[in-house]
Residue frames as a rotation matrix with the C-alpha (Angstrom) as fourth column:
UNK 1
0.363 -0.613 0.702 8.73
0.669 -0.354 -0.654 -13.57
0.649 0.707 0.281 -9.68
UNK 2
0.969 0.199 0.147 10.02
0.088 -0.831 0.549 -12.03
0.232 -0.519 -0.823 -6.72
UNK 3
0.410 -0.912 0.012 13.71
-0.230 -0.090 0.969 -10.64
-0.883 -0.400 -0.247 -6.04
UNK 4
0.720 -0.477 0.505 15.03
0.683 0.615 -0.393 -11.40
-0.123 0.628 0.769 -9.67
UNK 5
-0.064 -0.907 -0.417 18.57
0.586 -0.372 0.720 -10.06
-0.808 -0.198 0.555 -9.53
UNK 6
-0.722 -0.538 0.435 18.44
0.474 0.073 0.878 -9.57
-0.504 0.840 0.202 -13.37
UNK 7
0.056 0.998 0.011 14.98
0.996 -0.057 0.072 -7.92
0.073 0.007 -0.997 -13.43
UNK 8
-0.857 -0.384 0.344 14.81
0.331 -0.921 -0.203 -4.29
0.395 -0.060 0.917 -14.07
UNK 9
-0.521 0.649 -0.554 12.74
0.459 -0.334 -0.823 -2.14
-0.720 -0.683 -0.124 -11.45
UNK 10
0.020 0.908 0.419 9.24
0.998 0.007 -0.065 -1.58
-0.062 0.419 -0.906 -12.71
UNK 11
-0.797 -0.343 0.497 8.67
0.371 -0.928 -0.045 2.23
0.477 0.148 0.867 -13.50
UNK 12
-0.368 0.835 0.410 5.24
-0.732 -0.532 0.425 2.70
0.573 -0.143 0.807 -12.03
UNK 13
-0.978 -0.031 -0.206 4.05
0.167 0.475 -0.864 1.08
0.125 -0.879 -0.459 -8.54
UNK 14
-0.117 0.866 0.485 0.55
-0.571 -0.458 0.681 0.73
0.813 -0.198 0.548 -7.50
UNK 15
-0.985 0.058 -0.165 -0.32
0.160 0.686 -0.710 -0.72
0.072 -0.725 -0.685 -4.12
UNK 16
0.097 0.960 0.263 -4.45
-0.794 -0.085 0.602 -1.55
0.600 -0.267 0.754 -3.06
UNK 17
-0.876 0.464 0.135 -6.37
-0.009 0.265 -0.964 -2.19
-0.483 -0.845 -0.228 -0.12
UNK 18
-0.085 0.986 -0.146 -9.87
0.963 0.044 -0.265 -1.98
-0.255 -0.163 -0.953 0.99
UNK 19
0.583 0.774 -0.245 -9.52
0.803 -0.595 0.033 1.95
-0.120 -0.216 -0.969 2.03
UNK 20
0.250 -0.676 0.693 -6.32
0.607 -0.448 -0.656 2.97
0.754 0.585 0.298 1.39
UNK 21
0.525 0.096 0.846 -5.70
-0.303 -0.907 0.291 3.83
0.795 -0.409 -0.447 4.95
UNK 22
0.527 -0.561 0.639 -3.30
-0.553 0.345 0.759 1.46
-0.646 -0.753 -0.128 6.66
UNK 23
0.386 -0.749 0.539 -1.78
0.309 0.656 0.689 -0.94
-0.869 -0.099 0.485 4.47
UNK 24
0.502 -0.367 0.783 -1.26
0.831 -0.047 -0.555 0.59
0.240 0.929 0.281 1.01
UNK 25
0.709 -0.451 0.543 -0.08
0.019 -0.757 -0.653 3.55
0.705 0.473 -0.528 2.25
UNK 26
0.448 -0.879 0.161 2.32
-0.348 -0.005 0.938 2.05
-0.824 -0.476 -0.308 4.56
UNK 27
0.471 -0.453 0.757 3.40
0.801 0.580 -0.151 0.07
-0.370 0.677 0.636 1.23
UNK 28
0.989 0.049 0.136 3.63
0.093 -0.937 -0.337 3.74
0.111 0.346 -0.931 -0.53
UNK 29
0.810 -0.369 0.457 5.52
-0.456 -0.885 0.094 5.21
0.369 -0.284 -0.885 1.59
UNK 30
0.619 -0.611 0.492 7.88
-0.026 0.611 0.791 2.38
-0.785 -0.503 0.363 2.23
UNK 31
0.449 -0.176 0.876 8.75
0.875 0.282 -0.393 1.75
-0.178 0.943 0.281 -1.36
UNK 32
0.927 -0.016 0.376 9.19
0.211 -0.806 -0.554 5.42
0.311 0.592 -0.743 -1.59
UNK 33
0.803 -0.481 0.351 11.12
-0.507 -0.243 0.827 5.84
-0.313 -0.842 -0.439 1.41
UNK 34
0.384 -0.631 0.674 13.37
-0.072 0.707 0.703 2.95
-0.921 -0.319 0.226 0.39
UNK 35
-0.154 -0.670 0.726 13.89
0.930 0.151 0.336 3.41
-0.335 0.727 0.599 -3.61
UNK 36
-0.491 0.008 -0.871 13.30
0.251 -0.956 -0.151 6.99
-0.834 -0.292 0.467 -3.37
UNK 37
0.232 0.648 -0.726 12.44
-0.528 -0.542 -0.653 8.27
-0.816 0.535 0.216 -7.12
UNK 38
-0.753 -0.593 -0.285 13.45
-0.519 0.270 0.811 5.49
-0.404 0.759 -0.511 -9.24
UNK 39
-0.920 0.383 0.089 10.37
0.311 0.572 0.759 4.58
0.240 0.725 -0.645 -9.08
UNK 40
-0.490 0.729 0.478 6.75
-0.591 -0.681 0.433 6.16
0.641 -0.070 0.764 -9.46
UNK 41
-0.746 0.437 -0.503 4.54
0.458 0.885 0.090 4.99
0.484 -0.163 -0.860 -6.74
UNK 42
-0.334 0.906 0.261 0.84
-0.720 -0.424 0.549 5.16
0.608 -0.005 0.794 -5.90
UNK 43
-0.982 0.175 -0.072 -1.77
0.154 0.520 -0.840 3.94
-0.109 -0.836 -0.537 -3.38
UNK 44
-0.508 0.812 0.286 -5.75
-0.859 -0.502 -0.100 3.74
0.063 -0.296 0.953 -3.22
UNK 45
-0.726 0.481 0.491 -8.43
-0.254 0.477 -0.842 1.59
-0.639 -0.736 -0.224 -1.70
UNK 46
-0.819 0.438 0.371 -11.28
0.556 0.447 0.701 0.16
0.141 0.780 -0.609 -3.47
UNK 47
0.460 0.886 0.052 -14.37
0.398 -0.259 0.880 2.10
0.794 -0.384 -0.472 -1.37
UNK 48
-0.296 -0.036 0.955 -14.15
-0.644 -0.731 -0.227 4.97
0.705 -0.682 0.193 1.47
UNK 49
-0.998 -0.020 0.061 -13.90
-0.064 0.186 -0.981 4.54
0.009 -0.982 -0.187 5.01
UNK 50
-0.145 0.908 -0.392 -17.80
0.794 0.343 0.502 2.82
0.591 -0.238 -0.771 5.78
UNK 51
-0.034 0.404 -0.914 -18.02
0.946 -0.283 -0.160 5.88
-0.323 -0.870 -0.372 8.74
UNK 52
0.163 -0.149 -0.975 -17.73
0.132 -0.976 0.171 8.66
-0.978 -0.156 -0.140 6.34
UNK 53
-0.058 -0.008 0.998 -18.42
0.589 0.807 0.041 7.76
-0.806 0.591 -0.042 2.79
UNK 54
0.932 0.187 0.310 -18.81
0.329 -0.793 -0.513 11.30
0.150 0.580 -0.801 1.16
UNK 55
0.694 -0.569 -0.441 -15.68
-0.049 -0.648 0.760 12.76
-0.718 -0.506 -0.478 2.91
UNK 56
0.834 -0.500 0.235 -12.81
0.266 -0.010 -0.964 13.47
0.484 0.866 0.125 -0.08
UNK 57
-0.129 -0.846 0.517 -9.99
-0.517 -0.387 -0.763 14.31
0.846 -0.366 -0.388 2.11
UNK 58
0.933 0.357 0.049 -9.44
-0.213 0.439 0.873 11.36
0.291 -0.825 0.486 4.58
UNK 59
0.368 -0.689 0.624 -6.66
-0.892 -0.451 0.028 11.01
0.262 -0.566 -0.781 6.38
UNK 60
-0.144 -0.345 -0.927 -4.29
0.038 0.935 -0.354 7.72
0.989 -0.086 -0.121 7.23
UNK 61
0.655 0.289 -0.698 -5.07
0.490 0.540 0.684 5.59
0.575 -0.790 0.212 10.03
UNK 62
0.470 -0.702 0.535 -3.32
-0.653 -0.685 -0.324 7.29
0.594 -0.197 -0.780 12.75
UNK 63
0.606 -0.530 0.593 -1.64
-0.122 0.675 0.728 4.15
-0.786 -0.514 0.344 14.46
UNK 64
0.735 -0.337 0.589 -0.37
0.662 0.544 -0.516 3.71
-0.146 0.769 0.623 10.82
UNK 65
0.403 -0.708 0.580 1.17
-0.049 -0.649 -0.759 6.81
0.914 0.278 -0.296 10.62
UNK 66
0.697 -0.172 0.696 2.57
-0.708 -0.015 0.706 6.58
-0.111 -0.985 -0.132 14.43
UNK 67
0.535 -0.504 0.678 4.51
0.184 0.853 0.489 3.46
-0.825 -0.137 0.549 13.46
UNK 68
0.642 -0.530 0.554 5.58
0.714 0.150 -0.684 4.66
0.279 0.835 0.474 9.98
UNK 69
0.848 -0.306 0.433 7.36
-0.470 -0.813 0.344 7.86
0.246 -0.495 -0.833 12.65
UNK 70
0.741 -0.512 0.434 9.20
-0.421 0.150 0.895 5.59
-0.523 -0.846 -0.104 14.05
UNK 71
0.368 -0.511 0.777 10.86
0.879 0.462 -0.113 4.76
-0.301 0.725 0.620 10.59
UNK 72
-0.751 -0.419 -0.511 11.29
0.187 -0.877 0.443 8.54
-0.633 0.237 0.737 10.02
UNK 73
-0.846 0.390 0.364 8.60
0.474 0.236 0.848 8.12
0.245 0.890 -0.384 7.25
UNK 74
-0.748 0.592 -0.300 5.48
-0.139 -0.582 -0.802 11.14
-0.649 -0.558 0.517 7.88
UNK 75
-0.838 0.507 0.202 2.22
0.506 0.581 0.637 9.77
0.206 0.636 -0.744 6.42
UNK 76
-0.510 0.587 -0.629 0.29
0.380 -0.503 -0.776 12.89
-0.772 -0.635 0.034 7.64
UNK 77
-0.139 0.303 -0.943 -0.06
-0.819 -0.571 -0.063 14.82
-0.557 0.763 0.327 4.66
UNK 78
-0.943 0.326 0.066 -1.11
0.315 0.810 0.496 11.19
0.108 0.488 -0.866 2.85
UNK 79
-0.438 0.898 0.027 -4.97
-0.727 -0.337 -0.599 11.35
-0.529 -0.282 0.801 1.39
UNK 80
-0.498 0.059 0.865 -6.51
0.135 0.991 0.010 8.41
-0.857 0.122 -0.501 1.08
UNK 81
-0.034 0.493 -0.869 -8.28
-0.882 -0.423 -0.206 7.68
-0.469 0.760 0.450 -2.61
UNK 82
0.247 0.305 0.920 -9.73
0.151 0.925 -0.347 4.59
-0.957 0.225 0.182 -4.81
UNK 83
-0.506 -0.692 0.515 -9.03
0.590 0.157 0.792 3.76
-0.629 0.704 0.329 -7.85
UNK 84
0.700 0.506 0.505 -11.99
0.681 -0.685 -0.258 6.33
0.215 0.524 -0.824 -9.80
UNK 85
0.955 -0.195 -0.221 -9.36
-0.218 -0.972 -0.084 9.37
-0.199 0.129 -0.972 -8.25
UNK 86
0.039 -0.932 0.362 -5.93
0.487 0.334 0.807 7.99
-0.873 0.145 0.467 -9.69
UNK 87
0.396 0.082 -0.915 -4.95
-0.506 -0.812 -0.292 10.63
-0.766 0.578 -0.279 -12.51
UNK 88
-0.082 -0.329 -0.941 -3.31
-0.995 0.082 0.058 7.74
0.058 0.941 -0.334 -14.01
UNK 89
0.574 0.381 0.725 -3.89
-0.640 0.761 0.106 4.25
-0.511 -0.525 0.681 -14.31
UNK 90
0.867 -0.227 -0.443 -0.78
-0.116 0.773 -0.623 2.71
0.484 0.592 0.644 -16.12
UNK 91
0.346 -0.679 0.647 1.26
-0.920 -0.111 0.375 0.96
-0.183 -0.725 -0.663 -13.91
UNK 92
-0.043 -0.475 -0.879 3.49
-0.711 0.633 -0.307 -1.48
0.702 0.612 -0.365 -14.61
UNK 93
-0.849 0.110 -0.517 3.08
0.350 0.850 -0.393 -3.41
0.397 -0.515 -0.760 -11.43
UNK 94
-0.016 0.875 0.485 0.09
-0.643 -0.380 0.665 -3.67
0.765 -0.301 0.569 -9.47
UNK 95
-0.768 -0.196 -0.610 0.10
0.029 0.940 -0.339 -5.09
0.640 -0.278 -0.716 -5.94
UNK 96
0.234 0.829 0.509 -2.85
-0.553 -0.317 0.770 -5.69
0.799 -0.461 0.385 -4.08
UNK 97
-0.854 -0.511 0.094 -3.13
-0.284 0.309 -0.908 -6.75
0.435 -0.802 -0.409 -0.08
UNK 98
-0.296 0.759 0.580 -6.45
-0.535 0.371 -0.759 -7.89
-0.791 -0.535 0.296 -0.03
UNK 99
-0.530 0.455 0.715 -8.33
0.372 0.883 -0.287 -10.39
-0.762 0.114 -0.638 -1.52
UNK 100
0.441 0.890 -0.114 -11.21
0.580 -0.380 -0.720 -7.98
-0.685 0.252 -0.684 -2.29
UNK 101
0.453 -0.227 -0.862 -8.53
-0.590 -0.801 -0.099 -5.36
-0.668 0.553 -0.497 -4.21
UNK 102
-0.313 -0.808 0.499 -7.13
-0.375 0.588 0.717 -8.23
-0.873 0.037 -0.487 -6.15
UNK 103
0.154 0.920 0.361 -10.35
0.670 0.172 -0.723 -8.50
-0.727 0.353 -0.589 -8.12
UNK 104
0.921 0.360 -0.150 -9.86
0.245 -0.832 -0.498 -5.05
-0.304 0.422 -0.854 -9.09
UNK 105
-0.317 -0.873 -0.371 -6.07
-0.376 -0.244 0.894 -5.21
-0.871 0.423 -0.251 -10.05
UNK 106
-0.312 0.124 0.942 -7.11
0.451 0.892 0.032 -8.00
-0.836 0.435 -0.335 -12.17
UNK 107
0.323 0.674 0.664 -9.62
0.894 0.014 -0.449 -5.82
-0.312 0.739 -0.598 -14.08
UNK 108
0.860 0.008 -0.511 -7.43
-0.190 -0.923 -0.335 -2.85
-0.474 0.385 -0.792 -14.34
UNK 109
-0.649 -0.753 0.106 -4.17
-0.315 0.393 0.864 -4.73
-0.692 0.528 -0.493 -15.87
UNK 110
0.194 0.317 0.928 -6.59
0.709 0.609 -0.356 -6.29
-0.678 0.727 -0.106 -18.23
UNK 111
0.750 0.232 0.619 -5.41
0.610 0.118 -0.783 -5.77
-0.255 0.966 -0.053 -21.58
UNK 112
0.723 -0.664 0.188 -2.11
-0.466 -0.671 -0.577 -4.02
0.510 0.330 -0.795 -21.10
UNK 113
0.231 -0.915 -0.332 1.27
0.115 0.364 -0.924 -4.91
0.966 0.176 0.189 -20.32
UNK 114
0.259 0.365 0.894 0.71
-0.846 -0.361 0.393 -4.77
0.466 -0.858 0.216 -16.44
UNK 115
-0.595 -0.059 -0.801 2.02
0.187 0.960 -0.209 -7.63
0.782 -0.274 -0.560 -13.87
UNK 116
0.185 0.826 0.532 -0.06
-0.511 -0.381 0.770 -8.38
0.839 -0.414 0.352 -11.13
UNK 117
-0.816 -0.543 -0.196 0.87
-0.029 0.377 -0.926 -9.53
0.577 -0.750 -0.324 -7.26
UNK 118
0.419 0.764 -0.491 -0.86
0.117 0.491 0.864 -10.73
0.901 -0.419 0.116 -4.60
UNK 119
-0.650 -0.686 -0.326 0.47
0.050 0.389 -0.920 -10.06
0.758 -0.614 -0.219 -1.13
UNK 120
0.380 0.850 -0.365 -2.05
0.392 0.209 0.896 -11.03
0.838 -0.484 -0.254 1.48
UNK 121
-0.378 -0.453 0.807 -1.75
-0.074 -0.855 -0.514 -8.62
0.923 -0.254 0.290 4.42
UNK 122
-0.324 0.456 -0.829 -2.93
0.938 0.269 -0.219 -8.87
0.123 -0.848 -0.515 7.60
UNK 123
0.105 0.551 0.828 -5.67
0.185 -0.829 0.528 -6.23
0.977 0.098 -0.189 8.71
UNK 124
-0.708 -0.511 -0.488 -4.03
0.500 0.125 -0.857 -4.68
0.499 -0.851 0.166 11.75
UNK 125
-0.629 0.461 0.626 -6.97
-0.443 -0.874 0.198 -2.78
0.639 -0.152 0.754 12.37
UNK 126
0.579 0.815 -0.016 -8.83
-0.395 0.297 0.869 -5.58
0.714 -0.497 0.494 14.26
UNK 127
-0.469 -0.624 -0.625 -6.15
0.591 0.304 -0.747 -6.30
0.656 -0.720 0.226 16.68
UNK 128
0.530 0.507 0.680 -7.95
-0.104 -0.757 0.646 -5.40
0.842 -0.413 -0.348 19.90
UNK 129
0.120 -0.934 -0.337 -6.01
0.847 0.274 -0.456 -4.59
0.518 -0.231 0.823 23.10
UNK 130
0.281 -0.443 -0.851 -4.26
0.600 -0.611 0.516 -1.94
-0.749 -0.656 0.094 24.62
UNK 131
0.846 0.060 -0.530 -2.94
-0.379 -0.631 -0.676 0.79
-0.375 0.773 -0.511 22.33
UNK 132
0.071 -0.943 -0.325 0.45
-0.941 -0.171 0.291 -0.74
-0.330 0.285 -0.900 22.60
UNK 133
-0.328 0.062 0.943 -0.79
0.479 0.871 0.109 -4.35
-0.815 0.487 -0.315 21.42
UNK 134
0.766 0.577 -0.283 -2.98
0.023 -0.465 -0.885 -2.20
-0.642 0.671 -0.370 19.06
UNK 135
0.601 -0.663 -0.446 0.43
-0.670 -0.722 0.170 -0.97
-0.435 0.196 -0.879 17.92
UNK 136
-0.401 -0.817 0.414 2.81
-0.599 0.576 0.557 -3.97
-0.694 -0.025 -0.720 17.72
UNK 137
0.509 0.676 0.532 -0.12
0.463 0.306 -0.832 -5.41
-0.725 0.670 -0.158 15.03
UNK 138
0.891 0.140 -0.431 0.83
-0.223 -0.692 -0.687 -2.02
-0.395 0.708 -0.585 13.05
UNK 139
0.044 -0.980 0.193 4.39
-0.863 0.060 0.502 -3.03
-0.503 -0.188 -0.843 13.35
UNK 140
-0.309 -0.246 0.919 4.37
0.387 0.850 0.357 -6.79
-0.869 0.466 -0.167 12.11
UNK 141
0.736 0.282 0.615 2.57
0.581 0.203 -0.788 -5.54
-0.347 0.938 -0.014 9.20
UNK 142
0.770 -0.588 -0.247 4.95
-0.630 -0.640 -0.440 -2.42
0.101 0.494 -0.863 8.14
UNK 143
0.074 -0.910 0.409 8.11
-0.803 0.189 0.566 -5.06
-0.592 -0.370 -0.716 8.85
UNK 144
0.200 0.198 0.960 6.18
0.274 0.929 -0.248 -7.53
-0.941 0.312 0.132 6.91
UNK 145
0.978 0.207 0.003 5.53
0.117 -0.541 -0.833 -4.89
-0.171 0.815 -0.553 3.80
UNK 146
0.714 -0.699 -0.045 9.05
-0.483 -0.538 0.690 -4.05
-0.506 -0.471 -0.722 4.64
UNK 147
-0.231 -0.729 0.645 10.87
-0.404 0.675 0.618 -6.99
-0.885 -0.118 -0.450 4.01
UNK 148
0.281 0.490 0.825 9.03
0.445 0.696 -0.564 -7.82
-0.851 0.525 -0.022 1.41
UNK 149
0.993 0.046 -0.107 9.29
-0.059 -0.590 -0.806 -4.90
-0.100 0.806 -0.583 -0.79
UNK 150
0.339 -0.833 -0.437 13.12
-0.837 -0.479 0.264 -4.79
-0.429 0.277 -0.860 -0.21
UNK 151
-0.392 -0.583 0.711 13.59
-0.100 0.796 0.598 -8.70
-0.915 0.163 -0.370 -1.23
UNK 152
0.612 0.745 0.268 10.71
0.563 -0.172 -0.809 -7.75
-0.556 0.645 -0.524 -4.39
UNK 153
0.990 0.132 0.059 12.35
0.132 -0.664 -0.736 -4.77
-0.058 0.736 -0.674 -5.51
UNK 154
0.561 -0.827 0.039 16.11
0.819 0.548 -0.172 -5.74
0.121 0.129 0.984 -4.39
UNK 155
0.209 -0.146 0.967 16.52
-0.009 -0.989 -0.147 -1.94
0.978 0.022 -0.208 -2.74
C-alpha cells in the first residue's frame, strides 16, 4: 500500500529499530523534515544501547547525525527511547526497520485500527572501514529511508 495518490496521510507516525539510534531516528527526522507538521511523528528502539543499559538520556549515533547535517536536519538534541517511554502509543501507522521491531509493531497495533509496514533497513553500523566508507553506509541508508518515505507518504 505504498504511494496511493488517493490515500490520506496517516495522522500519527511511528518508526522502530533495535535502539533507536541510527535508523528510526533518521526516519523521524526525515518524515519530519519533509512533511513538516502534518503529521505527528515518533521514534524508539526495542532495548538500550547493549554498552550502557541503565543510561536514560542516550544520544544518536553520531555518524547518523553527521549525515542527517548534511541534509540541514540536527539530530543532536534527539534522545533515544523504546517503546515502555512513548507517552502515547496510538499511531496510525507503524513502521518498523528490523525484523526484531516488527514483532513488536505487530503486538502493539493488535487490536486497534493501526497499519503495519515492514521496511527492512540495512544496519549501517557494521560497515567497517575508514570513517568515510563508515559514512557513505550512513548515506545509502538515509537516501534509502529518503526515497522511500517521499514515494510512501507522496511529500
Amino acid at each position: 500500500m505504498t504511494g496511493d495518490p488517493g490515500k490520506r496521510l496517516p495522522d500519527a507516525v511511528l518508526f522502530c529499530c533495535n535502539f533507536n539510534q541510527v535508523r528510526s531516528p533518521m526516519a523521524e527526522s526525515l518524515l519530519k523534515h519533509i512533511a513538516g507538521t502534518r503529521i505527528f511523528v515518533d521514534s524508539c528502539g526495542l532495548k538500550r544501547a547493549a554498552f550502557d543499559p541503565d543510561e536514560d538520556d542516550m544520544e544518536v549515533d553520531p555518524l547518523a547525525a553527521a549525515v542527517m547535517q548534511e541534509l540541514g536536519v540536527d539530530l543532536t538534541r534527539h534522545r533515544c527511547k523504546i517503546f515502555d517511554d512513548l507517552e502515547d502509543d496510538s499511531f496510525d501507522l507503524v513502521i518498523s526497520l528490523t525484523p526484531e521491531a516488527q514483532h513488536r509493531a505487530i503486538e502493539i497495533a493488535r487490536g486497534r485500527d493501526a497499519e503495519i509496514e515492514y521496511w527492512p533497513t540495512m544496519d549501517p553500523t557494521l560497515s567497517e572501514g575508514s570513517r568515510e566508507h563508515r559514512l557513505e553506509a550512513y548515506r545509502q541508508v538515509r537516501d534509502g529511508l529518503a526515497q522511500r518515505i517521499r514515494t510512501r507518504f507522496r511529500v
